[in-house]
C-alpha positions, 0 to 999 in steps of 0.5 A: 525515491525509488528506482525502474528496477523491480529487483531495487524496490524489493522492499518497497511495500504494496504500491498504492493507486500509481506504483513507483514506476509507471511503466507498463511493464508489469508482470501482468503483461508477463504470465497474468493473463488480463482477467487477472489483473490487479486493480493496482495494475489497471489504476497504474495505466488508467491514471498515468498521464494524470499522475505524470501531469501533476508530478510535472507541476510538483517537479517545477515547484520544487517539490521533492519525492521525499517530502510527498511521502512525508506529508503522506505520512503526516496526513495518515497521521491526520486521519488515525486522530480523526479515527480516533475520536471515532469521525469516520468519515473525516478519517475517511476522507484524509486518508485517501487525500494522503494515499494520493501522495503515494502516487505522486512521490515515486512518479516525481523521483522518476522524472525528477532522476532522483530516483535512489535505493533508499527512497525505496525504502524509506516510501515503504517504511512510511507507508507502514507507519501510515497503515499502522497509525490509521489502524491503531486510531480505530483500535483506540476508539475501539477500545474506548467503547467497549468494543472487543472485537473491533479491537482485536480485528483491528491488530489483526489486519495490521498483522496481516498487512504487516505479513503481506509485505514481508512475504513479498520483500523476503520472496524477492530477496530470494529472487522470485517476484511476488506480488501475487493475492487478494489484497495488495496495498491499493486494494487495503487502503481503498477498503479501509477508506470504504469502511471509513467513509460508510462508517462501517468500520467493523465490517471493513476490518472482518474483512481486511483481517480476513483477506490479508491473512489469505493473501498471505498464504497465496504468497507463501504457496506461490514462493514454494511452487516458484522454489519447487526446483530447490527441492529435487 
């Protein structure tokens, strides 16, 4: 599903509770210091025995990387119909249950050796879909009551997300790391789920819609600092 090489997962999107690889080896130990660590970070040491113990299971089941992300995605859909017809709470509620698949599947694919380039990429395809899908069940339900706004906050933050991990697979493609910014995945889905499950669905979106589009610019203002020697 993935590979141990950072340079490998440049297309892989923000990494969710557990990223692909669990090591400790992050840039945190590099040049963050640790009051700047991001919560995707400390879930990744927090909840690695944890994680590695139930991919262990899933591994000796039989149980591919492959078919976690897919049942990530199928359950994002779940969640975008429950939106949909504007039970918040239950959307809440499997969204998170298929955000946990996202720690799974690269875990299981390391362990398992089966970790590859295109697992990379079809994790971060799929996770794309499944923000995608839940966003566009609250921008339907939305739309459904009138509410403008929430509409438009809701595509916005797709917008946003969407740029998010753009900016990050195009810095890496240039050879710069760039996970930098208020909201990596980890921290949009632990919002949105928030926002679901305290069916505070417009405030959670103002705020995404927001942050994403800041942590967009963080990204573009460190690319142009990391890159400052292109222009001398």
């Amino acid at each position: 599903m993935t590979t141990a090489s950072p340079m490998l997962r440049s297309p892989r999107s923000e990494p969710l509770t557990v990223p692909w690889d669990v090591n400790l080896m992050t840039d945190a130990a590099t040049d963050r210091s640790p009051s700047r660590v991001s919560l995707t970070e400390w879930l990744r040491v927090r909840l690695k025995p944890l994680i590695e113990g139930v991919s262990r299971v899933l591994i000796r089941l039989g149980i591919g990387p492959n078919l976690l992300t897919l049942v990530g995605l199928l359950l994002s859909g779940a969640a975008a119909y429950f939106a949909a017809r504007g039970e918040y709470v239950r959307a809440g509620v499997v969204f998170a249950v298929g955000a946990s698949f996202d720690a799974l599947d690269g875990t299981v694919a390391r362990l398992a050796g089966k970790a590859s380039r295109f697992g990379a990429l079809f994790d971060s395809t799929l996770d794309r879909y499944g923000e995608a899908l839940i966003l566009s069940g609250l921008a339907y339900h939305m739309a459904v009551q009138g509410q403008v706004v929430g509409v438009m906050l809701a595509f916005a933050t797709l917008f946003g997300s969407v740029m998010v991990s753009y900016v990050r697979a195009r810095s890496e493609g240039l050879g710069v790391e760039n996970k930098v910014g208020l909201l990596t995945r980890v921290e949009r889905v632990a919002l949105l789920v928030l926002a679901l499950l305290t069916r505070q669905a417009t405030i959670g979106l103002w705020v995404l819609a927001i942050l994403t589009h800041v942590t967009v610019i963080q990204r573009v203002v460190h690319l142009y600092r990391a890159t400052r020697d292109d222009r001398k």
